[in-house]
N, C-alpha and C positions, 0 to 999 in steps of 0.2 A: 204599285209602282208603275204598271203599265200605264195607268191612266195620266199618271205626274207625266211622263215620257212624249204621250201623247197632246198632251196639254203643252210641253216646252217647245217640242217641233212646231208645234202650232204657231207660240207667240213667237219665238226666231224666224218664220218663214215672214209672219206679219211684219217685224221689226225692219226684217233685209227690204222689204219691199217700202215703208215707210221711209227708209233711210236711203234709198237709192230713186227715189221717187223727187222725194226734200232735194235730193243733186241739182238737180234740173232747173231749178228757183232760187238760188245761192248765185248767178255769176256775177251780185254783187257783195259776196262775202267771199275770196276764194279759199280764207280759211277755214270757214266753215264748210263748206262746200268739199274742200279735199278733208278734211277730219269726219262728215257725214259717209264719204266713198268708204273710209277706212271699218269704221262703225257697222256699215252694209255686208263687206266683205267678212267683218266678227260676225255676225248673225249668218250667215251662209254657212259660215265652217259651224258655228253653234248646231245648226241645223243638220246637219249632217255626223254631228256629233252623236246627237241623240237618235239620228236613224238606226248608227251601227251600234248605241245601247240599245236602242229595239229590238236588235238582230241577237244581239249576244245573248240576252235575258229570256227573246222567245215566250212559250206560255210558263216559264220558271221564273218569273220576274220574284226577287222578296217582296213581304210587308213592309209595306213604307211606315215613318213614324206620323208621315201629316198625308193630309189628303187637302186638294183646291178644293175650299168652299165659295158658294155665290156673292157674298160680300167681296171677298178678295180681289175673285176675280173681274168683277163689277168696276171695281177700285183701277184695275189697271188695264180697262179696256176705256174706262171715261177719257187716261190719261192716251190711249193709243186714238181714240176719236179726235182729241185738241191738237196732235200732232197733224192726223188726217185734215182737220179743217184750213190748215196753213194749208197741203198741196192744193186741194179742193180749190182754195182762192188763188193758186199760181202766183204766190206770193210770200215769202215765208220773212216775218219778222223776227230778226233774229234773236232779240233779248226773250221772247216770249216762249221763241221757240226751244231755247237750250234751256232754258228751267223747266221748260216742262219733260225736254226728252233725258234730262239730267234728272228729275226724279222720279221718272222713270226707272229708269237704270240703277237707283237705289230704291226701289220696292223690293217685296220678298222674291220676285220674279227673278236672281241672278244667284240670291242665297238655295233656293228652290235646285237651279242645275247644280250648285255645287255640291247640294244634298246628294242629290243622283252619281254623280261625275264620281264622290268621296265612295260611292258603294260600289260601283264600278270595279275603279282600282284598287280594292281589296284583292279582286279574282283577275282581274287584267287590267296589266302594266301600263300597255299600251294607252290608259286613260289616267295615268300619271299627269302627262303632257297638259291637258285639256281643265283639267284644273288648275294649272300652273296659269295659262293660257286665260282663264276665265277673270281669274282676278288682277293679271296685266293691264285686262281688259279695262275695268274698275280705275285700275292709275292711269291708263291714261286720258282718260275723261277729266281725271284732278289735273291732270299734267294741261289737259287742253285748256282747263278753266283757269288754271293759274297765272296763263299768258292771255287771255280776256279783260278788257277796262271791264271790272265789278263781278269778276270771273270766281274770287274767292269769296265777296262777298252773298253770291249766291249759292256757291256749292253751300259756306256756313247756313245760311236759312232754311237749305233743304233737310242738312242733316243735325238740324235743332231738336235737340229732343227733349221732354216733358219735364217741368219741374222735380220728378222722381229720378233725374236723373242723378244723384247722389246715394239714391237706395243702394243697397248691396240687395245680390241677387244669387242666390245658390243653386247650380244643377248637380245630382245627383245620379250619376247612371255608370255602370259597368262597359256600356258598348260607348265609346268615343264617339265613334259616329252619330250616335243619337242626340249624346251631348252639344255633339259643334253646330250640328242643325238648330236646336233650343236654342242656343246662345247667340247665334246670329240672327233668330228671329226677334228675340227681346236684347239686344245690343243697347236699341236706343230708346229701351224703358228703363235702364241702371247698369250699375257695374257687376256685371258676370263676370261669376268664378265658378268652376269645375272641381267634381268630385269622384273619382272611382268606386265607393264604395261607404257605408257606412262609417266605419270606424273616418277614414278620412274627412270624410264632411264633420265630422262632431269635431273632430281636431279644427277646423276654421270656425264652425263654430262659438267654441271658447275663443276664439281670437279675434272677432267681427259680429254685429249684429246684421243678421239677414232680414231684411223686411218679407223676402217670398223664398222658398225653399220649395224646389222644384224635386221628387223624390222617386226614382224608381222603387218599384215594391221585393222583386227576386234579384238579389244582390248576393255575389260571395264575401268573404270575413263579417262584414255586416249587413242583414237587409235592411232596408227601409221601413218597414216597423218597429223593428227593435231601437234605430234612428230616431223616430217619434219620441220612442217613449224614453230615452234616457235623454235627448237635448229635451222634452220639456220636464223631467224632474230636475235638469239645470236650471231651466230657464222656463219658466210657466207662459209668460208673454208668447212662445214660437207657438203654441197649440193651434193659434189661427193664423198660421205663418206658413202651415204645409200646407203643399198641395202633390198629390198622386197619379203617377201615370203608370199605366201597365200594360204588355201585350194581352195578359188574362191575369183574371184576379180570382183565387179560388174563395169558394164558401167560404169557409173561417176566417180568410183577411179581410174578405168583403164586408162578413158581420161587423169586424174590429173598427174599419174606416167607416161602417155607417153608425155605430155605437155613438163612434166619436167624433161624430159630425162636418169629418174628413171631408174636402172637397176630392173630386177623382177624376180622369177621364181614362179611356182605352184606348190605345193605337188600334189604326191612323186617326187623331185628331185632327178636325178642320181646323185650319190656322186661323180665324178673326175667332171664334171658340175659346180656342186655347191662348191665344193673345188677350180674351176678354177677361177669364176666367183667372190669369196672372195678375191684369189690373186690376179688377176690386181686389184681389188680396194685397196688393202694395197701394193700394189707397184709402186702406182700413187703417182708421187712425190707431 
């Protein structure tokens, strides 16, 4: 978790300087230009958000469920360069410029602080705010683009997502937490829905076909194996429809998911990993 912590100061310090930088090259947008100020001033407080998670966590930080891998982060430092290259040229065109810093700000980069932000205030309140705060943040980027000539129809192009987007998608997990992070990393590969616990999930189950069934292993009323094996004596078709995640997986489950040629990963998963590993199961015909 430290490392995520370090990694978000990092991009909010980058962000504040990009977007107060971009100021200076707008005085012929001034709405752009004062909605860039306001953007600069979110990333400053972001940045000092996750100072004082730094502080409070100390060398006791938890295990995270994901870790940045190099792809990802590759991913949204191309888009923080095409931002840079507008100041670079003292010039910033502005239709180019707000799609790029608008998809931006829908990357995993803002679900990522709310990961952190959400484990926070479990233990201190005080980080109630700052998630409330986070995704304010989020509307009023829609609120800005709304009032923009072609403003909506670019927010729609950023947040277009893949023909699978009518799969149904299942998480299965006892800690909320872990679930709201899954589900907002694959939002815009299908329709997510949540499960506390075995017996739950088999109850939507019978009521929906899931293309990918996302499954913790150590679950109470029911775990996640016993999950396996009674939806596919329902349903034969789910057997290559699960997939396993787990902090530790002992000998005897691990024999079971490798018997049955289970897919699996271990927290912390790298996020393009576990994004990959979701898509060929929902694109297995």
């Amino acid at each position: 978790m430290k490392n995520l912590i370090q990694w978000l100061k990092n991009m909010e310090h980058t962000m504040g300087e990009i977007y107060s930088q971009a100021v200076e090259f707008c005085a012929h947008d001034p709405e752009l230009k004062q909605f860039l100020q306001a953007l600069a001033e979110d990333e400053a407080w972001h940045y000092h958000a996750m100072a004082s998670a730094e502080k409070h966590w100390g060398t006791e930080a938890p295990k995270p469920v994901i870790t940045m891998d190099p792809e990802t982060n590759q991913r949204i430092i191309t888009l923080q360069e095409a931002l840079k290259d507008h100041i670079r040229n003292k010039y910033i065109d502005q239709e180019t410029f707000v799609e790029k810093f608008v998809e931006l700000e829908l990357t995993e980069w803002n679900d990522i602080f709310l990961h952190v932000v959400n484990y926070l205030k479990q233990s201190h309140k005080e980080f109630v705010y700052p998630a409330i705060r986070i995704q304010s943040h989020l509307k009023e980027i829609e609120r800005f683009l709304e009032n923009r000539p072609g403003g909506l129809e670019k927010l729609a192009k950023i947040k277009q997502v893949p023909a699978i987007w009518t799969e149904n998608i299942l998480i299965v997990d006892d800690q909320d937490i872990i679930s709201q992070i899954l589900k907002a990393l694959l939002n815009r590969d299908g329709n997510v829905q949540v499960a506390s616990n075995g017996r739950e999930a088999l109850k939507l189950i019978q009521q929906s076909f899931f293309k990918l069934i996302i499954s913790d292993i150590d679950m109470p009323i029911m775990d996640g194996l016993s999950l396996y094996r009674q939806a596919v004596d329902l349903y034969p078709s789910l057997k290559k429809r699960f997939f396993f995640i787990s902090g530790f997986i002992s000998g005897d489950k691990l024999k079971c998911i490798q018997e049955n040629g289970l897919p699996y990963m271990t927290k912390p998963m790298e996020i393009s990993l576990f994004r990959q590993r979701c898509l060929e199961i929902l694109l297995e015909p």
